[in-house]
N, C-alpha and C positions, 0 to 999 in steps of 0.2 A: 613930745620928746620920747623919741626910742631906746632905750638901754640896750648896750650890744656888749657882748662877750666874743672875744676873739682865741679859736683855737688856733695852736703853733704860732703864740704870738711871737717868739721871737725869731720866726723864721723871715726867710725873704717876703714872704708874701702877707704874713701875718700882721709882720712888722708895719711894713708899707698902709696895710688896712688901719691897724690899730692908729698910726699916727695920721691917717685922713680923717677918721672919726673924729681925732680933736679939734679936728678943725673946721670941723660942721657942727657947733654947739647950739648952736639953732633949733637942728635938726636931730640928735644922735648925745647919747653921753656913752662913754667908755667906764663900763663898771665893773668887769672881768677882763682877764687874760687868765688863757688854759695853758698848760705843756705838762707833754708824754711825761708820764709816770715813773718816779726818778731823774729827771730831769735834771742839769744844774743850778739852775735859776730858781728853781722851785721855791717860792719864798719872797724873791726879791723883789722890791720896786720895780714895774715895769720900765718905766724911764730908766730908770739906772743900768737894767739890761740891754734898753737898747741904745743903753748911751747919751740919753737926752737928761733933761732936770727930771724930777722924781714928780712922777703924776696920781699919786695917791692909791694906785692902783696895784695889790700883790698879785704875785704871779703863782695861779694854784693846779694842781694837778689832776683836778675832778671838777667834771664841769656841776655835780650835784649841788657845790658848795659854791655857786656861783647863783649871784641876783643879775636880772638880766630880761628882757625880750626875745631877743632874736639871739641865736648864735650865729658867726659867720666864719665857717671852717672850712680851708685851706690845707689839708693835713695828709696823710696817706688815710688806703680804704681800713686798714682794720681799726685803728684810732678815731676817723673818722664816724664808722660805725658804730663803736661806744660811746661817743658823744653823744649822737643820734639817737639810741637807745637810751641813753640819759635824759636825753629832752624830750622825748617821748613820754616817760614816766611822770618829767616835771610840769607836761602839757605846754613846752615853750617852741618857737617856730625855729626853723634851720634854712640856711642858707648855705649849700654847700659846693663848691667849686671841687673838690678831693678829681683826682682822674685816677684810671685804674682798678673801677671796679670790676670786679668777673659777675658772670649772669645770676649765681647763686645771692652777691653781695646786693647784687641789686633788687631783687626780692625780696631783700631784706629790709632794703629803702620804702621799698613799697609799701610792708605790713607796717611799719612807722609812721607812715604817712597815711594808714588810716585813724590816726589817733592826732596827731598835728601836722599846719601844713608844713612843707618843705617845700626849698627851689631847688632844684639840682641840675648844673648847667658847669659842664668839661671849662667851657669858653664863654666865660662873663660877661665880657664887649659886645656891647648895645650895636656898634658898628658889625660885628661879625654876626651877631643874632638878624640883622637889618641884611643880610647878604641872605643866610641864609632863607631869609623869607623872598627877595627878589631871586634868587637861583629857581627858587619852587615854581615862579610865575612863569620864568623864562623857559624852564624847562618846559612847563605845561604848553606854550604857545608855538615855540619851535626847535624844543629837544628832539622831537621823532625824524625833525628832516634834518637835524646838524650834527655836524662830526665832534665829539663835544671832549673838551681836554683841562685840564685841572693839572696847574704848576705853583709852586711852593718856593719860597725863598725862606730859610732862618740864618740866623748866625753861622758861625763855624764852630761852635762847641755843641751841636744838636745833636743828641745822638739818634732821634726814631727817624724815620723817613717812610712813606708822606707823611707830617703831620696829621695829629688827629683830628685838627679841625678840617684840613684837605679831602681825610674820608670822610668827615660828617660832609662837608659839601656832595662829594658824593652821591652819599645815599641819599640826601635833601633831593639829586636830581632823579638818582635813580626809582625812588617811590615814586616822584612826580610821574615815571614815564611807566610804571609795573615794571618794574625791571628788579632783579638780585644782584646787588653791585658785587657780591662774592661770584657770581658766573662774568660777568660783561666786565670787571674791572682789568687792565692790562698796564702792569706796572712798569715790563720789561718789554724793550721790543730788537733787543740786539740779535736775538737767534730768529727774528720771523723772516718769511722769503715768502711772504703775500703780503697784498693789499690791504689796506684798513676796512678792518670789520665797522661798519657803520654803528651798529648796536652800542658798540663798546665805547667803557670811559675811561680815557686814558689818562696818565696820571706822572708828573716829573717834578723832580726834588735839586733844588740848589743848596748849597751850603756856603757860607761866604761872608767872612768880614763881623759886621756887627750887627747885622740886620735881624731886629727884632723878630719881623713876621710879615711877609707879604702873600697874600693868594691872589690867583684870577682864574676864574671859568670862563674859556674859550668855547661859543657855540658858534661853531663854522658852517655856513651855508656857503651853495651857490652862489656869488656874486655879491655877498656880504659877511660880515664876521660882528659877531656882540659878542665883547667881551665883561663884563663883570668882575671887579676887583677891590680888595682890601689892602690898607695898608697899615701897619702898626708903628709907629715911631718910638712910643715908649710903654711900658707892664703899669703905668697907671690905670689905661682903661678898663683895665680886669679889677682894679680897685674900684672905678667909681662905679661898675656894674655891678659890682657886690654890694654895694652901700645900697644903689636901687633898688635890688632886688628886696634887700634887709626893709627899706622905706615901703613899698608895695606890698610883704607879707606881712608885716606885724595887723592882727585881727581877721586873717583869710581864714576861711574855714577847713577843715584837715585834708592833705591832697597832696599830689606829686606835680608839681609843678615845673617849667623850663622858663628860660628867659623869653621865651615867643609868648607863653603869657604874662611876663612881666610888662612886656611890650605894649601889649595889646595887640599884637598879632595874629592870632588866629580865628579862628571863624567863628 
């Protein structure tokens, strides 16, 4: 049985964690919820916050004063960070989806995770992590000979473009082949008036309707085309990838971890 604490429990995503937790009591008990400092809720039954019957569970503002295993945090990077630096002191494991970190914050991840492990992974899904590991292969076997293109579908309320799972595909293919996806990537191609630079990875953005999240990497050759593709139909698999992950680190030894070793994915 894993004791899990949920940061931003009563947000979108937190929310959704916290009440998949209960429902793997098998596996998982729910014995914390965190929120920001000042918060409203601060205090309340978590059920009650988020609407459901009352689950015994107050809602505190520091994760210090929390019993617990794993944290699984959902939150922005500077909150995010505090937490982490909290379970670091308490020697407990983290699990953290947060996006948004800058290169400084993430150094910071690092020296915490010489003391406990941590997962830290943008994008949760098992299916998206499983992409990114067949993009590597693909690339490695006939990225040098193909014209290779990366398109994106989200809803219509998205506001970044490409997603950032789009450039993680990217650079997934781009390290496969030594390539700097900052030099070879080409986002725009309305003002060019030449041919397609072979090198480069090209890259297009839909917006539309209610579409979760769709990707595909297009690797074009001569006389054939492999394409590669994900679909998302609903923000649960970013839950049960958070649960796995929380299942997988509880007793790992201290380290930065991604969901490719969650996986068993790499080498």
């Amino acid at each position: 049985m894993i004791h899990i604490a949920v940061a931003g429990a009563t947000g979108r995503m937190g929310g959704a964690i916290a009440q998949s937790v209960l429902t793997k009591a098998n596996k998982f008990r729910l014995t914390a919820a965190v929120q920001r400092t000042g918060g409203d809720k601060v205090g309340l039954d978590l059920g009650t916050a988020l609407g459901v019957s009352e689950l015994g569970v107050k809602i505190t503002e520091e994760v210090r004063h929390a019993q617990f295993d794993v944290l699984i945090d959902f939150t922005l990077p500077v909150p995010s960070l505090e937490n982490v630096a909290a379970c670091a002191a308490l020697g407990k494991a983290v699990v953290t989806g947060t996006t948004g970190y800058n290169d400084q914050q993430v150094d910071e991840l690092r020296r915490h995770a010489e003391k406990i492990p941590i997962v830290f992974a943008p994008n949760m899904s098992v299916g998206v992590n499983l992409l990114f590991h067949l993009l590597s292969q693909a690339a490695s076997v006939v990225g040098q000979q193909a014209d290779i293109e990366i398109n994106e579908t989200h809803h219509r309320n998205k506001l970044d473009a490409p997603s950032g799972t789009a450039l993680k595909m990217g650079e997934v293919i781009a390290e496969a082949l030594g390539r700097d996806l900052a030099q070879c990537a080409v986002f725009d191609r309305s003002q060019a008036a030449s041919a397609r630079d072979q090198a480069s990875i090209g890259f297009s953005s839909i917006r539309a309707g209610d579409v979760v999240g769709d990707h595909t990497a297009l690797f074009a050759l001569d006389g054939e085309r492999i394409e590669i593709t994900h679909k998302a139909s609903n923000r649960g698999i970013y839950v049960a990838g958070a649960l796995r992950a929380a299942q997988w680190i509880e007793g790992r030894a201290p380290g930065l971890y991604d969901m490719q070793d969650v996986l068993g994915l790499k080498a």
